[in-house]
C-alpha positions in Angstrom: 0.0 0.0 0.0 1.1 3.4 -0.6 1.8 6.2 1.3 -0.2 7.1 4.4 -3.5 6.5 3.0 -5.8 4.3 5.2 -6.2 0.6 3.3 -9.7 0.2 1.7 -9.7 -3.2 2.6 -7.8 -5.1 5.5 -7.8 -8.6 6.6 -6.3 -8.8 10.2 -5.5 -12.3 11.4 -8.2 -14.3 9.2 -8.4 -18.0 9.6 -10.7 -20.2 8.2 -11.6 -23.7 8.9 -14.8 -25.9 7.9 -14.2 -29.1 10.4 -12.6 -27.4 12.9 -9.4 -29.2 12.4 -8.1 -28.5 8.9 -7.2 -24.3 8.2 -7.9 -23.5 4.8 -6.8 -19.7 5.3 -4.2 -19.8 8.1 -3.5 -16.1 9.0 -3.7 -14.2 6.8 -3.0 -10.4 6.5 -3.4 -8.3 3.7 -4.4 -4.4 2.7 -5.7 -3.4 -0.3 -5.4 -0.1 -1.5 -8.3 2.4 -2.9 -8.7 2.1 -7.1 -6.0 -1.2 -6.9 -6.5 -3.8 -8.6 -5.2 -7.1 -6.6 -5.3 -10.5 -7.9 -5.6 -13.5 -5.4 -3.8 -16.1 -7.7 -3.1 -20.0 -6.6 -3.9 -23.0 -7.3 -7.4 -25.3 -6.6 -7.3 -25.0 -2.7 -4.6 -22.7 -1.6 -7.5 -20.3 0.0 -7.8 -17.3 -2.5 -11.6 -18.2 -3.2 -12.2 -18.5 0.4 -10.7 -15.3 1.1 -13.2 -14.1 -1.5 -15.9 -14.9 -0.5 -15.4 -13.9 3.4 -14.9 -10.2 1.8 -17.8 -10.8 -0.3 -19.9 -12.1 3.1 -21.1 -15.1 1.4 -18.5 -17.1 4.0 -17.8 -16.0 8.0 -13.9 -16.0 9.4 -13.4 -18.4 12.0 -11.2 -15.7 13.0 -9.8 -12.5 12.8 -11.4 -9.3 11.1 -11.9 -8.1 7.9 -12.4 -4.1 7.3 -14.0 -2.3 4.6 -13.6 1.4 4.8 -12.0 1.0 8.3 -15.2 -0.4 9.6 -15.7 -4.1 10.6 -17.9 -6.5 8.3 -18.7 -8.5 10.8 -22.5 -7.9 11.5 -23.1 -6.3 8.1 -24.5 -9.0 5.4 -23.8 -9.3 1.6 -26.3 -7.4 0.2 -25.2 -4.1 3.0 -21.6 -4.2 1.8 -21.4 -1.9 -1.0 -20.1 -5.1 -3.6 -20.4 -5.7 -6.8 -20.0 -9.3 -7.7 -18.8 -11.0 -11.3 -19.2 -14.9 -10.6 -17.6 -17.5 -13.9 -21.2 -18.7 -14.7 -22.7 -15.0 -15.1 -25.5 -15.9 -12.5 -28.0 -13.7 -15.1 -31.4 -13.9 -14.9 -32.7 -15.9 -17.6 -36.4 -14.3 -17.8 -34.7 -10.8 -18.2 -33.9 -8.5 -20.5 -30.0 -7.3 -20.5 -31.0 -3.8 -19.7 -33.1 -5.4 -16.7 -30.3 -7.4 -15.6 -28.1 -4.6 -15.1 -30.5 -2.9 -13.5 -31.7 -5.2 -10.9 -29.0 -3.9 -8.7 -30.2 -0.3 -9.1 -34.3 -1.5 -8.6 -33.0 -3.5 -5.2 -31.2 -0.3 -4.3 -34.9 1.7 -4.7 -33.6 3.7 -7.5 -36.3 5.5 -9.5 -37.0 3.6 -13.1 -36.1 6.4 -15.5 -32.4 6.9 -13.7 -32.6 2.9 -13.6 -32.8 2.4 -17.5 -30.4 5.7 -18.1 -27.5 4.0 -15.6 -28.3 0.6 -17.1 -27.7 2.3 -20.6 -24.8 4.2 -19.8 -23.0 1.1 -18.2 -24.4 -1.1 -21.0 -21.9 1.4 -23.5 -19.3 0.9 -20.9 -19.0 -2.8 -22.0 -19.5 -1.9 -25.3 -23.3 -3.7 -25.4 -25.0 -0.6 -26.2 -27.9 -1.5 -28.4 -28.6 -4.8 -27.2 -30.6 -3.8 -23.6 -33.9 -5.9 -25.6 -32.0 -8.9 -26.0 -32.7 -12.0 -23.4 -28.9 -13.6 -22.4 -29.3 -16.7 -23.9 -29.7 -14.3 -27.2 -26.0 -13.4 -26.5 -22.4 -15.2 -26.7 -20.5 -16.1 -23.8 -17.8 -13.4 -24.0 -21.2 -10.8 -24.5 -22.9 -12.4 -21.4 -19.6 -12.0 -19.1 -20.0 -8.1 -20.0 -23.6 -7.9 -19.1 -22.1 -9.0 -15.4 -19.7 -6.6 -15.7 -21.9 -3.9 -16.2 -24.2 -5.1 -13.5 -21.6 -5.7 -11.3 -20.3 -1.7 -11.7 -23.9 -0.1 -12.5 -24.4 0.9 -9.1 -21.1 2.4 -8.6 -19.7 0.7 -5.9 -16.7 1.0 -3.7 -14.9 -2.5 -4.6 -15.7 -4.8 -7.3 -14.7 -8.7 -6.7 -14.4 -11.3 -9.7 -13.9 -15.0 -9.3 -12.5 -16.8 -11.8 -14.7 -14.6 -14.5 -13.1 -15.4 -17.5 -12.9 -18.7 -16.6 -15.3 -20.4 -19.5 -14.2 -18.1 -22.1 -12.0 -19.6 -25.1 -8.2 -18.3 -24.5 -8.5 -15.5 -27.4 -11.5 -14.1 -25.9 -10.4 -14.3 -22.3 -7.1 -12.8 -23.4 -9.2 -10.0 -25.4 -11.6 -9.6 -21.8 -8.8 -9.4 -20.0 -7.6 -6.1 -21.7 -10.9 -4.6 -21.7 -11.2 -5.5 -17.5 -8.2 -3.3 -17.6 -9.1 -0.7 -19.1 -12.6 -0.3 -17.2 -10.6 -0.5 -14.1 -8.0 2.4 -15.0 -11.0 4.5 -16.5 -13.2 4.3 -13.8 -10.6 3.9 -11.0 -12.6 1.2 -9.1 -10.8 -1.3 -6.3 -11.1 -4.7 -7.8 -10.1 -7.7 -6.1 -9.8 -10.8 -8.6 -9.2 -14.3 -8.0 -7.6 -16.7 -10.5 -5.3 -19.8 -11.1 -4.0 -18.2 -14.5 -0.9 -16.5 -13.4 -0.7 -15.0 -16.9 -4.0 -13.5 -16.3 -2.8 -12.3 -13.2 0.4 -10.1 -14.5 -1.7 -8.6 -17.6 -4.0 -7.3 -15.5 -3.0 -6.7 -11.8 -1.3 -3.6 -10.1 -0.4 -6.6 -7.5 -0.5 -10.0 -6.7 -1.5 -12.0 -3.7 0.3 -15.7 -4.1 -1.9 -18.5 -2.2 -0.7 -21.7 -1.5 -1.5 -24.3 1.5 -3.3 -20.9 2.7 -0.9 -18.9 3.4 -0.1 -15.9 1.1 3.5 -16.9 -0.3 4.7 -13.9 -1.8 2.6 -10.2 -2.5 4.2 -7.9 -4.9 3.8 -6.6 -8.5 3.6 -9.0 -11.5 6.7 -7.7 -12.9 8.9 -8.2 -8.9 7.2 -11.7 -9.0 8.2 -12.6 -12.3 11.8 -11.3 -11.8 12.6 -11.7 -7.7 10.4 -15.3 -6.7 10.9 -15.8 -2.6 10.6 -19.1 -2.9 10.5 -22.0 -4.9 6.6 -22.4 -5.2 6.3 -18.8 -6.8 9.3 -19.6 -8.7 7.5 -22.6 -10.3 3.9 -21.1 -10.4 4.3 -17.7 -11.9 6.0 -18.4 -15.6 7.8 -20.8 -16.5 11.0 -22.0 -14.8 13.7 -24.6 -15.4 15.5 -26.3 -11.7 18.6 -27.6 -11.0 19.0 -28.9 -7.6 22.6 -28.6 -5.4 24.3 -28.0 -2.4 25.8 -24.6 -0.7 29.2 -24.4 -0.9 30.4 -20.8 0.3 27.9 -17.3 1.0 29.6 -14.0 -0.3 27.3 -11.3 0.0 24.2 -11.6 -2.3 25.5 -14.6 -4.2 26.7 -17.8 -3.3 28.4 -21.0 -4.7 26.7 -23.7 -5.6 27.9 -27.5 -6.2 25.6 -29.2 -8.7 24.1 -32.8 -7.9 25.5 -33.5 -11.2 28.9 -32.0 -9.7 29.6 -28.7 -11.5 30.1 -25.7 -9.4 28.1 -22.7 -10.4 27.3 -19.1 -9.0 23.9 -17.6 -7.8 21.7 -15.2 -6.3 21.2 -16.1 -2.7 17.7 -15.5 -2.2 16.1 -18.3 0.2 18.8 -20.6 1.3 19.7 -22.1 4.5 23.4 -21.8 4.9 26.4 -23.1 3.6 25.9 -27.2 3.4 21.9 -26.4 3.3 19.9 -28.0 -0.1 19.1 -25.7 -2.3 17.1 -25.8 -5.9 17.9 -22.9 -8.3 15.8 -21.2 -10.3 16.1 -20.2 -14.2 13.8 -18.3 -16.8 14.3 -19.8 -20.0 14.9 -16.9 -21.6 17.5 -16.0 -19.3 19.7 -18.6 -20.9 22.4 -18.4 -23.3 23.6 -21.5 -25.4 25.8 -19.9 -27.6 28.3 -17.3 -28.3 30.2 -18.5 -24.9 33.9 -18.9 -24.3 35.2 -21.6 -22.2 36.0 -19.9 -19.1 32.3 -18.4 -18.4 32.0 -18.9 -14.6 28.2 -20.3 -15.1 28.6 -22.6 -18.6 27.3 -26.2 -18.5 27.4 -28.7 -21.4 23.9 -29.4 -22.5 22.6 -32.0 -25.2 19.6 -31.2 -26.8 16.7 -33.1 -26.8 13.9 -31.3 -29.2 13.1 -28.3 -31.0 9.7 -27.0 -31.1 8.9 -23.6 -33.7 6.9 -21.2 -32.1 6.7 -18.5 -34.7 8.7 -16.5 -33.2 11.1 -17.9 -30.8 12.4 -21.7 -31.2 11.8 -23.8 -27.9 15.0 -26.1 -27.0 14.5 -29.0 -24.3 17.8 -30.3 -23.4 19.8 -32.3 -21.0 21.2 -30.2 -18.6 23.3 -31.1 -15.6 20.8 -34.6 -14.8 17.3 -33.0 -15.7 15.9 -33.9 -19.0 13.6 -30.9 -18.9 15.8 -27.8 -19.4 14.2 -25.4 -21.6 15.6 -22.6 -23.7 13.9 -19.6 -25.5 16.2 -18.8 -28.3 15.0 -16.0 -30.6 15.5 -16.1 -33.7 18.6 -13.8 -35.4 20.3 -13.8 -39.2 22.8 -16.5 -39.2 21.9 -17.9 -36.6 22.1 -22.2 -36.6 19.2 -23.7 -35.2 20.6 -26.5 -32.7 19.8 -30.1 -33.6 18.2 -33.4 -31.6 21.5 -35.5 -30.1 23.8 -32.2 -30.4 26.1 -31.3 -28.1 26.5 -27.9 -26.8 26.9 -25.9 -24.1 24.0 -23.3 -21.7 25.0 -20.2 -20.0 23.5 -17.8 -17.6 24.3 -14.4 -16.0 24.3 -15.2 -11.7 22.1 -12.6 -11.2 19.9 -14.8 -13.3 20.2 -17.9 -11.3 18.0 -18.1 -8.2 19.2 -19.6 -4.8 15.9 -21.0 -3.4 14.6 -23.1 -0.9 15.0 -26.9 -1.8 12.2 -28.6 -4.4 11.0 -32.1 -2.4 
């Protein structure tokens, strides 16, 4: 959060259990800022939907607080909280019109029918529907139907909108396309939006910052772009992108980096990030486009010989899996220049890597 300002939202000291035994939100403690837009990414049971719906009301902590506006939630029901909802399956009423469907909020709200149909409109152009208010839902695609939720999620102007998993039964170049256009309503309209996903790549186009879940506990909060570039730990390492792991032993500490001896017995340096010590396990991180396989003279500190395995043409970068130091697996991006030889299956070669590119972490099981 920041500055001074006071959070929007705050969850102080949440847990959730639904046995009494098991915690499916541990303790969690989080602020969300006024017009951000957080994402709540993890995968199928780390808590993010839980934590959802507690702020939404539709689920009660087992304990802590959660704040809304600086006042507590805790005797104030779903329909009282100033909301707006956008669910994956729409949740539109069938037997309505898509201009009545947006305005149902407004009608609950006791808003008078003339101002009813000219919000309804005006968020109806919003989503870029306008025209289509006489239509009945089924009348209207899937990607249309999301934005008549949309719309009737923001109609009645309120102070935080929350979406779970929205985009969820869209086809990938539609979802990619809604994503954009979430975006941009956000940023034009400055609302606080907190969104809940398992697509992490849905989660760094769109979000100011992101909430990792796992085992319910939040693992790491920061921007997509410190996420993507500075992982804590070995699960946000592995869940946000993709990520290639070798797996060694600590050798020496100098500062921010340390020496690492390989499994496979080379010695290499990296950023010391998580580790426990010299001796402790450790599994390092690498971005596949953060590796080199060519151009690279024999006495690069971080250069391991590498056989490859497959090339796969994506247009445009070339995909490399190779052997690599005992795992199979190692992936290079290699873009495509002039002159440039595109490696063979059964050639041998050798990878490279910067050590401010090769992460330190905490040791893969």
């Amino acid at each position: 959060m920041s500055g001074t300002q006071a959070p929007l939202v705050a969850f102080e000291g949440v847990q959730k259990t639904y046995d009494g035994e098991t915690l499916v939100v541990k303790d969690l403690n989080l602020e969300i800022s006024k017009g951000e837009f957080l994402t709540m990414l993890g995968p199928s049971g780390s808590g993010k939907t839980t934590s959802l719906m507690m702020l939404a009301g539709f689920e009660v902590p087992t304990h802590g607080d959660i704040k809304l506006g600086g006042r507590s939630l805790k005797n104030t029901p779903p329909h009282k909280r100033d909301i707006g909802m956008v669910f994956q399956n729409y949740a539109l009423f069938p037997h309505m019109t898509v201009e009545e469907n947006v305005a149902f909020p407004l009608s609950v709200r006791k808003v008078n029918k003339s101002e009813q149909v000219e919000r309804a409109r005006k968020a109806l152009d919003m989503v870029k529907l306008a025209g289509l208010g006489s239509r009945r839902p089924a009348q209207l695609s899937g990607g249309q139907q999301q934005r008549v939720a949309l719309a009737r999620a923001l109609v009645f102007e309120p102070q935080l909108v929350l979406m779970d998993e929205p985009l969820g039964a869209l086809d990938k170049q539609l979802r990619e396309h809604m994503q954009i256009e979430i975006k941009h309503i956000h940023e034009s309209l400055g609302v606080t939006v907190v969104y809940v996903t398992h697509d992490q790549s849905e989660a760094l186009t769109m979000s100011d910052r992101i909430a990792v879940f796992n085992d319910g506990i939040i693992q790491q909060l920061a921007s997509p772009s410190d996420l993507y570039e500075n992982p804590q730990n070995s699960f946000v390492a592995h869940f946000i992108g993709e990520n290639n792991i070798l797996n060694g032993a600590v050798e020496s500490i100098d500062g921010a980096f340390c020496s690492v001896r390989l499994d496979s017995g080379e010695q290499i340096t990296a950023r010391s990030v998580n580790v426990g010590g010299v001796g402790a396990r450790t599994s390092l991180s690498f971005r596949p486009e953060k590796v080199d396989i060519e151009g690279v003279g024999p006495d690069h500190p971080n250069r391991l010989p590498a056989r490859v395995r497959e090339t796969i043409y994506l247009g445009d970068h070339m995909r490399v899996r190779m052997q690599v130091a005992g795992n199979d697996e190692f992936t290079v991006k290699m873009r495509f220049r002039a002159g440039r030889a595109v490696p063979r299956p059964g050639e041998e070669m050798f990878v490279s890597f910067a050590a401010e590119n090769c992460l330190a972490l905490d040791p893969v099981a």
